[in-house]
KOLNULUM-195890 format. One record per residue (C-alpha): x, y, z; residue in three letters. Coordinates in steps of 0.1 Angstrom, whole numbers, padded with zeros to 4 digits, always signed. Layout:
// KOLNULUM-195890
XYZAla ...
This chain:
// KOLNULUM-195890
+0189+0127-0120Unk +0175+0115-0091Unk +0185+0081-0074Unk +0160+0054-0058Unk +0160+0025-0040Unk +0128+0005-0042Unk +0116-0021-0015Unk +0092-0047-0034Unk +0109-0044-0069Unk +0088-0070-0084Unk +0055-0068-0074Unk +0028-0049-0087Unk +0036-0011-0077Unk +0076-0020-0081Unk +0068-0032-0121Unk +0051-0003-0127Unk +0075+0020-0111Unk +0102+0006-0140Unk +0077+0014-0165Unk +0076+0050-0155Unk +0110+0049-0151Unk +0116+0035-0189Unk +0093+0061-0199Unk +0115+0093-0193Unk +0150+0079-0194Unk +0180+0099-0179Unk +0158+0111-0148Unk +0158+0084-0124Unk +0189+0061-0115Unk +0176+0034-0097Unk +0205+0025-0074Unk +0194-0005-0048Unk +0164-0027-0052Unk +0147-0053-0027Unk +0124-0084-0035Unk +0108-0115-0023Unk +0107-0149-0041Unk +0107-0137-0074Unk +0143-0141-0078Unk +0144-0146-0116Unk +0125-0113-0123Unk +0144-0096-0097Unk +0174-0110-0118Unk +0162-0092-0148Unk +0156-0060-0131Unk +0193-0061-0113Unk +0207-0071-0153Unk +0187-0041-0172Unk +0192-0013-0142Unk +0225-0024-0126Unk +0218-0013-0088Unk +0246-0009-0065Unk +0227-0032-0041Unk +0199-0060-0041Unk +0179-0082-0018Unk +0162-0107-0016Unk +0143-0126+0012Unk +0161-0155+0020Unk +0196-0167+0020Unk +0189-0194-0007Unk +0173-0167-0024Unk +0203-0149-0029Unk +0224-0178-0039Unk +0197-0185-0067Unk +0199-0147-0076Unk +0240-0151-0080Unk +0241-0183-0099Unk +0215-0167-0125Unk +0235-0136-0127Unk +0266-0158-0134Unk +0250-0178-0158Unk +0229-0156-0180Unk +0244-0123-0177Unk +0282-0136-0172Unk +0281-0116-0139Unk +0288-0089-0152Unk +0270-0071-0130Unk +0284-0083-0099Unk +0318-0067-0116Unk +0305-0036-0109Unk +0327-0022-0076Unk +0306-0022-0045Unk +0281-0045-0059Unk +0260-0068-0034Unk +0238-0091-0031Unk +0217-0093+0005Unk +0186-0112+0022Unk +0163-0106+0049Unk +0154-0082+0071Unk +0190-0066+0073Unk +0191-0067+0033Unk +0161-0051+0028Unk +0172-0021+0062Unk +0206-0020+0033Unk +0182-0010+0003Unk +0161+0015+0020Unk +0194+0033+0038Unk +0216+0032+0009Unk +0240+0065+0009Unk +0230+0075-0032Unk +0191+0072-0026Unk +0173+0105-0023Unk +0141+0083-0033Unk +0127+0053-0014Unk +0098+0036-0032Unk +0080+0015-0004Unk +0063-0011-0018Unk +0070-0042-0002Unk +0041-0061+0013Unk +0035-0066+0046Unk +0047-0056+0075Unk +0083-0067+0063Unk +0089-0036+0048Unk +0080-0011+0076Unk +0115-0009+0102Unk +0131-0003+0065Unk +0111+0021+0053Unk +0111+0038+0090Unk +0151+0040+0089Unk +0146+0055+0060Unk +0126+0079+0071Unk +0154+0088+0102Unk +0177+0092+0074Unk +0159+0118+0060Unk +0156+0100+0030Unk +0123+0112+0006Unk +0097+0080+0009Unk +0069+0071-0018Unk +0046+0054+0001Unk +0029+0024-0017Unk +0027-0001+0014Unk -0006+0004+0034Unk +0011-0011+0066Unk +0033+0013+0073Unk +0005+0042+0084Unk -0019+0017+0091Unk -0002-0002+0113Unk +0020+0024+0128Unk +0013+0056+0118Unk +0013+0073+0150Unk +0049+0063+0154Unk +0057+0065+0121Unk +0044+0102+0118Unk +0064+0110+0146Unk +0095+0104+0132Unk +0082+0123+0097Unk +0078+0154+0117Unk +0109+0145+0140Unk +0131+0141+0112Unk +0117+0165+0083Unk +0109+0138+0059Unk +0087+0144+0029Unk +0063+0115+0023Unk +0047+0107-0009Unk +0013+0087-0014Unk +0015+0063-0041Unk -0022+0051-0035Unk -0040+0065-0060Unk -0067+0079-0035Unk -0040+0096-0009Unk -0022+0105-0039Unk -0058+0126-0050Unk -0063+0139-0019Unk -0028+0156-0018Unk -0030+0168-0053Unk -0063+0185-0043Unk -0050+0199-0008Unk -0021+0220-0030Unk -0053+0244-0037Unk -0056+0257-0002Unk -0042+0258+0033Unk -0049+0232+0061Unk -0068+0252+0078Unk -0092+0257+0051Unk -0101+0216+0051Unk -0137+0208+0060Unk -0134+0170+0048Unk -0118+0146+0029Unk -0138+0121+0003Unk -0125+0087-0003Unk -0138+0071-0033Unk -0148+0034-0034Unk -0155+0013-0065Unk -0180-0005-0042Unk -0157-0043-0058Unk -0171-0067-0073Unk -0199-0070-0048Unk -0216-0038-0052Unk -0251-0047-0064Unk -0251-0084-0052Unk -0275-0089-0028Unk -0266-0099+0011Unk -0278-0138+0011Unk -0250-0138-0023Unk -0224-0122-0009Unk -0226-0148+0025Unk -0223-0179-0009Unk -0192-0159-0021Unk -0161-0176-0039Unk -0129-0165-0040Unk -0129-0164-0079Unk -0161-0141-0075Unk -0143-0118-0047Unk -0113-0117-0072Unk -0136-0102-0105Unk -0125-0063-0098Unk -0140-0047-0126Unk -0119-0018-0125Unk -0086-0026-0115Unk -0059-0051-0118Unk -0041-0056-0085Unk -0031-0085-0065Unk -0056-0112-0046Unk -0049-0096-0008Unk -0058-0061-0017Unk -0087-0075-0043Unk -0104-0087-0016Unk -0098-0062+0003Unk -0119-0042-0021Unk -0145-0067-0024Unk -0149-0063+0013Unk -0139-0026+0017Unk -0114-0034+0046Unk -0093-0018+0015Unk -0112+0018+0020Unk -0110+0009+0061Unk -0072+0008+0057Unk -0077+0040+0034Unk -0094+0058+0060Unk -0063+0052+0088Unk -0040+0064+0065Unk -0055+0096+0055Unk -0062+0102+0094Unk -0026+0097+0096Unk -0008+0118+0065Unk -0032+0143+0065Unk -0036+0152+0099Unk -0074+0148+0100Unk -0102+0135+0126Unk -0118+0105+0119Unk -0148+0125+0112Unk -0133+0146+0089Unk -0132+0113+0066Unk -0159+0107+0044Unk -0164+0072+0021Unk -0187+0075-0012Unk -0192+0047-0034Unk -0177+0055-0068Unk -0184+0027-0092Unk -0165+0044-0127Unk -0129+0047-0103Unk -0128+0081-0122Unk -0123+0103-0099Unk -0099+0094-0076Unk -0113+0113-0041Unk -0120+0146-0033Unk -0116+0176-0010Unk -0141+0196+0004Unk -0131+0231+0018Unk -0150+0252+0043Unk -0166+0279+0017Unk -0180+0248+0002Unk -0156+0247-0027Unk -0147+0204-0038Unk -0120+0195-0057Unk -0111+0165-0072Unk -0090+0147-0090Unk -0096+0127-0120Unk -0073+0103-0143Unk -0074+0072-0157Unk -0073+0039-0136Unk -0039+0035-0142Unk -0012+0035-0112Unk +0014+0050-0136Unk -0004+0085-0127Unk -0001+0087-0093Unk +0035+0066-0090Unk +0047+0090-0116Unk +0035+0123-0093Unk +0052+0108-0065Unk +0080+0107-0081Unk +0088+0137-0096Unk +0072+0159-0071Unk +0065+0189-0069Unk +0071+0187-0103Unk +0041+0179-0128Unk +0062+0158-0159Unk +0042+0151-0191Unk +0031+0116-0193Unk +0032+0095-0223Unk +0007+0070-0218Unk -0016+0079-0193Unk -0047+0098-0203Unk -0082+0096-0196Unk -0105+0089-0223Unk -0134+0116-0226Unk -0153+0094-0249Unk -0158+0068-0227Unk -0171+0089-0200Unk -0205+0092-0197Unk -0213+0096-0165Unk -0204+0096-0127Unk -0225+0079-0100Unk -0222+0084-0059Unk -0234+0063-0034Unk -0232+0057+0002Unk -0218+0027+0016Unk -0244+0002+0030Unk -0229-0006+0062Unk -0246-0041+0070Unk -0233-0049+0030Unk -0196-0037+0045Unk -0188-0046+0080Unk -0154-0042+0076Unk -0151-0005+0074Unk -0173+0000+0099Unk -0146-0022+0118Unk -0118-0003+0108Unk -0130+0030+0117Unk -0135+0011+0154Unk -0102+0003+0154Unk -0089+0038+0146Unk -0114+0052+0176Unk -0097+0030+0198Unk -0066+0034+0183Unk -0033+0017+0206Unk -0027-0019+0187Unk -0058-0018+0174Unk -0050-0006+0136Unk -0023-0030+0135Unk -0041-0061+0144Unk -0070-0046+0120Unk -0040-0052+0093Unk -0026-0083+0107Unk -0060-0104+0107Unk -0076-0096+0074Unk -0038-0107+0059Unk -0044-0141+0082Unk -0085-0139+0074Unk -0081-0134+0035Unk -0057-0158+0031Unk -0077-0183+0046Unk -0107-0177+0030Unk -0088-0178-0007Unk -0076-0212+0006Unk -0110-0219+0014Unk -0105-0223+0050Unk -0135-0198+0056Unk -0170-0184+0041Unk -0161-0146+0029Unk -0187-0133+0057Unk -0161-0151+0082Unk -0131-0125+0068Unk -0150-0098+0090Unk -0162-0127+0121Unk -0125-0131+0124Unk -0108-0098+0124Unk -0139-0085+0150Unk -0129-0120+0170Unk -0091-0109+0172Unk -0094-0071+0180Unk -0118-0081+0210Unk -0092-0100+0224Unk -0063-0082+0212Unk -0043-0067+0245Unk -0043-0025+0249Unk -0009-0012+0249Unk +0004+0018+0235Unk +0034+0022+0206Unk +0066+0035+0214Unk +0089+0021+0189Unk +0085-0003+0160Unk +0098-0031+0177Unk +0064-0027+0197Unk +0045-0027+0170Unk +0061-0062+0152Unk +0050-0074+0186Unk +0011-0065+0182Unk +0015-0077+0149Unk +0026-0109+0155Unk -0002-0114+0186Unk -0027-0105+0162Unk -0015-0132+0135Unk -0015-0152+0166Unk -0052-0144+0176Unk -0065-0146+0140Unk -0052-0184+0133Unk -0065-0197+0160Unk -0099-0180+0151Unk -0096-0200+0116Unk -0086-0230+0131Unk -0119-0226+0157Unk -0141-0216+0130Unk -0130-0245+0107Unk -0139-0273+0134Unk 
């Protein structure tokens, strides 16, 4: 049985990690969990799989979380010996380190989860990978310490989790280029002038998947397949120009690999997360799934296209950034969080999600990483940079 910790227990990826979970009982023990605000799901999770250890993100958090326990559930599990209930940063740094996890799903959002999921990874500890920052913001120094350490990593994203399916059919060496599919959003045949008139409910109409707002606007914009591109640079060991992005509008396959004799493999599966979570998982295993299957009737055909850069600005920034590399990446991340969030407040126009992030890594100062405490720094300059940006923009 193998144990896990999972960092971002109830948002989207952590749900439907339980669900894989709950699908093939007696092979997972999930033994610490970590959450934000959601402290009445995260109660529900801590009453049904009965971790060792829990956090949340705030000290009144965790008080909530203890008085539900106590009410609903009689505390029973809180009778449980070495039982605890944590917050913040060192909460979450408890979760990903506990002794019993072999497993650490990372998940949590934002940059919160990346010194966790990097101690993890100095432990030695197995990481599923579900939280873009991580590589994307780090990845140089975050690699590193893979290598350093002898960590296995694990892509949850169901692209990087294709790519490494498909690489199982050759040797490294043997890699001409890796092919990123893109569903192209919701934005893929709406003309230029549109897209500029944009709303946030229009950005949000995904019409493949169901994820949350950030990264759904990240798809409408492709800053999604940008931060996609860093990563695969990253866990694969590739060149920026071994990095190719098509324009997939079914989501059926999930990317490709294309190998020097001209061979391309890829990987195809419903658009259903379960798949590549459940991979991850139980690698290098391959466990029958119960509900994930793709439906042959309902596939009629597959279409390519190439991305119409003028359409997509923002992956044609975030290949910049990787070129330049340094701080770059992580102030790529840093201002799209600050530049999507104002425009779903409707603080900007959706063309100003890409004025804005160009804005902030203009100005953004060169430095190179070291540790992670140098790249929290960046991170916070760039949130820095990218609010004042709004704030000009809006006036």
């Amino acid at each position: 049985m193998k144990k896990i910790a999972i960092l971002g227990s109830t948002g989207s990826i952590g749900r439907q990690c339980f669900k894989v979970i709950d699908a093939h009982p007696g092979r997972f023990e999930v033994v610490a969990l970590a959450a934000g605000s959601n402290v009445a799901l995260v109660a529900e999770q801590v009453a049904k799989y009965r971790p060792q250890v829990v956090s949340v993100a705030t000290e009144s958090g965790a008080r909530e979380l203890c008085a539900i326990l106590k009410k609903h559930h009689g505390r029973k599990e809180a009778a449980q010996p070495g039982f605890e209930i944590l917050f913040g940063a060192e909460g979450i740094e408890r979760v990903a380190t506990h002794p019993d996890a072999e497993m650490v799903v990372s998940a949590a959002v934002g940059v919160v989860g990346l010194p966790a999921t990097y101690k993890a990874i100095e432990q030695g500890k197995q990481i599923a990978l579900a939280n873009k920052e991580v590589l994307v913001a780090a990845g140089e120094v975050v690699m590193a310490a893979v290598k350093r350490h002898g960590t296995v990593l694990l892509p949850v994203d169901s692209e990087h989790n294709a790519i490494h399916q498909c690489l199982r059919a050759g040797q490294r060496s043997e890699v001409k280029r890796l092919i990123l599919t893109a569903s192209g959003g919701p934005f893929r045949t709406t003309a230029l002038a549109k897209i500029a008139k944009a709303t946030p409910k229009q950005a949000l109409a995904h019409p493949n998947w169901k994820m949350g707002q950030r990264i759904t606007i990240d798809s409408a914009t492709l800053m999604n397949k940008g931060f996609e591109v860093i990563e695969a640079r990253w866990l694969f060991d590739v060149g920026l120009d071994q990095i190719q992005v098509v324009i997939h509008p079914q989501s059926t396959i999930h990317s490709m690999v294309e190998f020097v004799d001209g061979s391309i493999l890829a990987q195809l599966g419903a658009t259903d997360m379960r798949m590549p979570i459940l991979y991850a998982l139980t690698y290098p295993e391959r466990v029958p799934s119960k509900d994930c299957a793709l439906d042959w009737s309902t596939l009629r055909r597959l279409e390519f296209e190439e991305v119409p850069a003028r359409k997509f600005p923002c992956l044609t920034l975030a290949k910049e950034a990787l070129r330049q590399g340094g701080p770059l990446p992580c102030a790529l991340n840093a201002a799209d969080e600050i530049a999507v969030a104002a425009f779903l407040a409707g603080k900007l126009p959706f063309p100003g999600i890409a004025a804005v992030i160009e804005r902030v890594l203009e100005r953004m100062p060169r430095a190179a990483f070291e540790k992670i405490e140098d790249v929290l720094a960046a991170d916070a300059e760039a949130r820095r940079l990218a609010q004042l940006e709004v704030e000009r923009r809006k006036n």
